[in-house]
Wavefront OBJ file of the C-alpha trace (Angstrom):
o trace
v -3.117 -37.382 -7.733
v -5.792 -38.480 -4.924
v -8.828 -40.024 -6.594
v -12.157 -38.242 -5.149
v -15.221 -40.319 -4.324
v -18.313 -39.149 -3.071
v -16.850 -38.226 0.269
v -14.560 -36.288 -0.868
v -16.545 -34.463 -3.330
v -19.097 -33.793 -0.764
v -16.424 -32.884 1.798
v -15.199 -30.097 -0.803
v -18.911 -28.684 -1.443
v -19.395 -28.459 1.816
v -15.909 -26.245 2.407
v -16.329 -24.194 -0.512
v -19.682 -23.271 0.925
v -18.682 -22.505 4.074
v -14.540 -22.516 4.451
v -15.406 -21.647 8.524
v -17.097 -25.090 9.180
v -15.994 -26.721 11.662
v -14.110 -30.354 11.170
v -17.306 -32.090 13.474
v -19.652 -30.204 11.486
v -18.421 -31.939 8.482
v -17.852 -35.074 10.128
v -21.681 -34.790 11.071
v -23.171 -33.795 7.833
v -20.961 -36.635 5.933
v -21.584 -39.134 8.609
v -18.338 -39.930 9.390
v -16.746 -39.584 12.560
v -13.769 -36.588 13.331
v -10.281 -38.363 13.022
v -11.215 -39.853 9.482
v -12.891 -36.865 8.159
v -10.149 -34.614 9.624
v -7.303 -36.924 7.687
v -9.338 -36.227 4.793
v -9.328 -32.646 4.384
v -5.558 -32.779 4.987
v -5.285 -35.381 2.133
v -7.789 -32.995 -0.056
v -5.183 -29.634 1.000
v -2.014 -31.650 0.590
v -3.096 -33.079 -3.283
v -3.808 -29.147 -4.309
v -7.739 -29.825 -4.250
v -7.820 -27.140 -1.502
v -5.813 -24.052 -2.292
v -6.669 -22.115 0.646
v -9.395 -20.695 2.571
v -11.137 -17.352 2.153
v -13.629 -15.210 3.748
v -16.104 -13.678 0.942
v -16.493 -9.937 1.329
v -19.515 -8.052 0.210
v -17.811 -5.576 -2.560
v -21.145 -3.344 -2.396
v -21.086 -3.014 1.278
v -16.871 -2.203 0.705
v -18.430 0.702 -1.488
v -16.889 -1.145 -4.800
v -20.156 -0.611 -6.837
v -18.721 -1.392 -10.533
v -17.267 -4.487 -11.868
v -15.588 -3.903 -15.897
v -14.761 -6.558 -18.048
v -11.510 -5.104 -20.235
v -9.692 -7.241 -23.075
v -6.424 -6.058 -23.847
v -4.560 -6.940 -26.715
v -0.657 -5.999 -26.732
v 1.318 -5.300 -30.088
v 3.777 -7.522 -31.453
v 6.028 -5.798 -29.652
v 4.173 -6.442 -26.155
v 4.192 -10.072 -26.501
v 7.859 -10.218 -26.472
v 7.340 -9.292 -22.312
v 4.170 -10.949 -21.338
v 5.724 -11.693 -18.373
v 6.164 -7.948 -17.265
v 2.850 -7.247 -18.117
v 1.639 -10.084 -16.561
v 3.738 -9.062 -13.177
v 2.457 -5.132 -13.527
v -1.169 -6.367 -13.959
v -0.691 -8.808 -10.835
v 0.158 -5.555 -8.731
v -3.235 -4.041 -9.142
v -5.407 -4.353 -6.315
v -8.657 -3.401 -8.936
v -7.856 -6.529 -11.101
v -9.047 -9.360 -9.576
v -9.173 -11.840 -12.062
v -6.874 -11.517 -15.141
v -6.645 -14.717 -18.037
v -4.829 -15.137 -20.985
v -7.110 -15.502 -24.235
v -7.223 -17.090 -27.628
v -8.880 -15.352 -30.026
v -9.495 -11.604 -30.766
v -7.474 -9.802 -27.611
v -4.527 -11.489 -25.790
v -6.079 -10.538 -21.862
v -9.251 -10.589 -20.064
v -9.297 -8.612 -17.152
v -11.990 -8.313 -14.367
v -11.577 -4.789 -12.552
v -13.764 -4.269 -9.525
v -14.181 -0.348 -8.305
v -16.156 2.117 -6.924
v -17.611 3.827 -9.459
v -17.303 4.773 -13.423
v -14.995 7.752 -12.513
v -12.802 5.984 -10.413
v -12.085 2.989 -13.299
v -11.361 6.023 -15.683
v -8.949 6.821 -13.131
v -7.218 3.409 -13.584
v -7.748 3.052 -16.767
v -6.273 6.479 -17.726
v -3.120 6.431 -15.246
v -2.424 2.935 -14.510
v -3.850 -0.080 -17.700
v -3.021 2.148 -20.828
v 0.491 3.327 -19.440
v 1.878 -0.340 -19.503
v 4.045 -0.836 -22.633
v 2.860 -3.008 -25.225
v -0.726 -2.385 -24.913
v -2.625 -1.708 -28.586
v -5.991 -1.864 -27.714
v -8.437 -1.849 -24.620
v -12.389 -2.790 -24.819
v -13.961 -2.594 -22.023
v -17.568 -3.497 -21.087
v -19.351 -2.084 -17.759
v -21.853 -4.907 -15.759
v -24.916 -2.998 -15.673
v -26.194 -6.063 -12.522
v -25.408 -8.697 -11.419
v -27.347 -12.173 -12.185
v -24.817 -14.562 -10.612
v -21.922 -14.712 -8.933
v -20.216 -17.582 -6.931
v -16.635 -19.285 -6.761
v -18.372 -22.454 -5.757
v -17.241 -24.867 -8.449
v -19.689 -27.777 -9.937
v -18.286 -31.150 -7.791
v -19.727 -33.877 -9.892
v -18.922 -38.007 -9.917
v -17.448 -38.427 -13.252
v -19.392 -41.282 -13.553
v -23.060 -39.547 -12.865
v -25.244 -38.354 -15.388
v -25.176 -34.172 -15.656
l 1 2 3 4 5 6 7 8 9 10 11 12 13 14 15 16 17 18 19 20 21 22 23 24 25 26 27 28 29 30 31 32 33 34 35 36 37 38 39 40 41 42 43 44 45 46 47 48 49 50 51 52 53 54 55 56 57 58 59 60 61 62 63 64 65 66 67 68 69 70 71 72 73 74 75 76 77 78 79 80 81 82 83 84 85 86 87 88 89 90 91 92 93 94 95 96 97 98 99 100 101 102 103 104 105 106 107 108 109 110 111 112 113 114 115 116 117 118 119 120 121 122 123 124 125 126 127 128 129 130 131 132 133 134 135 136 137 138 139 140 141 142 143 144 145 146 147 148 149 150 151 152 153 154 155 156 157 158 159 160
């Protein structure tokens, strides 16, 4: 595993600002010249740091106006395939994030569409068909305070 420093760290916050920046843009703002800064990155992609890069689309504008937050817990007899469910809720376009849980539901699932009647669509003909489910909770996002994938890049060593 590649051990970041602060070059490193601040090439990443730079790139998970803006994944279209330009190596000499980087370069630049780190004050380093191209090659070296250009050998990092590939160091940074090749050790996992960077999975891939994105372009961020505006759901709203892409007329997906509601985000739901839906635990799922499966019966006994679910957990036996959590691998099929896992698969089936992979396939859905809506779910965008899905994690397994400790505590009082087995799934949390982030489902992004465009409006109430269109999740009780899904939710009707697509999440409570899947075998093994026993119990859905969902919660609708009234608005939205934050929202970013950017992930805190901190020295280990710095004070938070």
């Amino acid at each position: 595993m590649l051990s970041l420093d602060a070059t490193d760290r601040r090439i990443l916050e730079l790139l998970q600002g803006d994944a279209s920046l330009a190596v000499a843009d980087i370069a630049e703002r780190i004050n380093l010249s191209q090659p070296p800064c250009w050998r990092r990155i590939k160091k940074l992609e090749e050790q996992g740091y960077i999975e891939r890069r994105v372009a961020m689309l505006n759901r709203r504008k892409l007329g997906l106006n509601v985000v739901v937050y839906t635990e799922v817990k499966l019966s006994a007899n679910g957990r036996q395939a959590l691998g099929d469910f896992e698969a089936k809720i992979r396939s859905f376009p809506e779910v965008t994030e899905c994690y397994v849980m400790l505590g009082r539901s087995d799934f949390l699932l982030r489902i992004v569409t465009e409006d109430v009647e269109s999740y009780e669509y899904f939710f009707r003909h697509h999440l409570s068909q899947l075998p093994g489910v026993q119990d859905i909770t969902s919660s609708v996002a009234l608005s939205e305070v934050k929202y970013t994938t950017e992930l805190p890049i901190r020295d280990p060593g710095a004070p938070q």
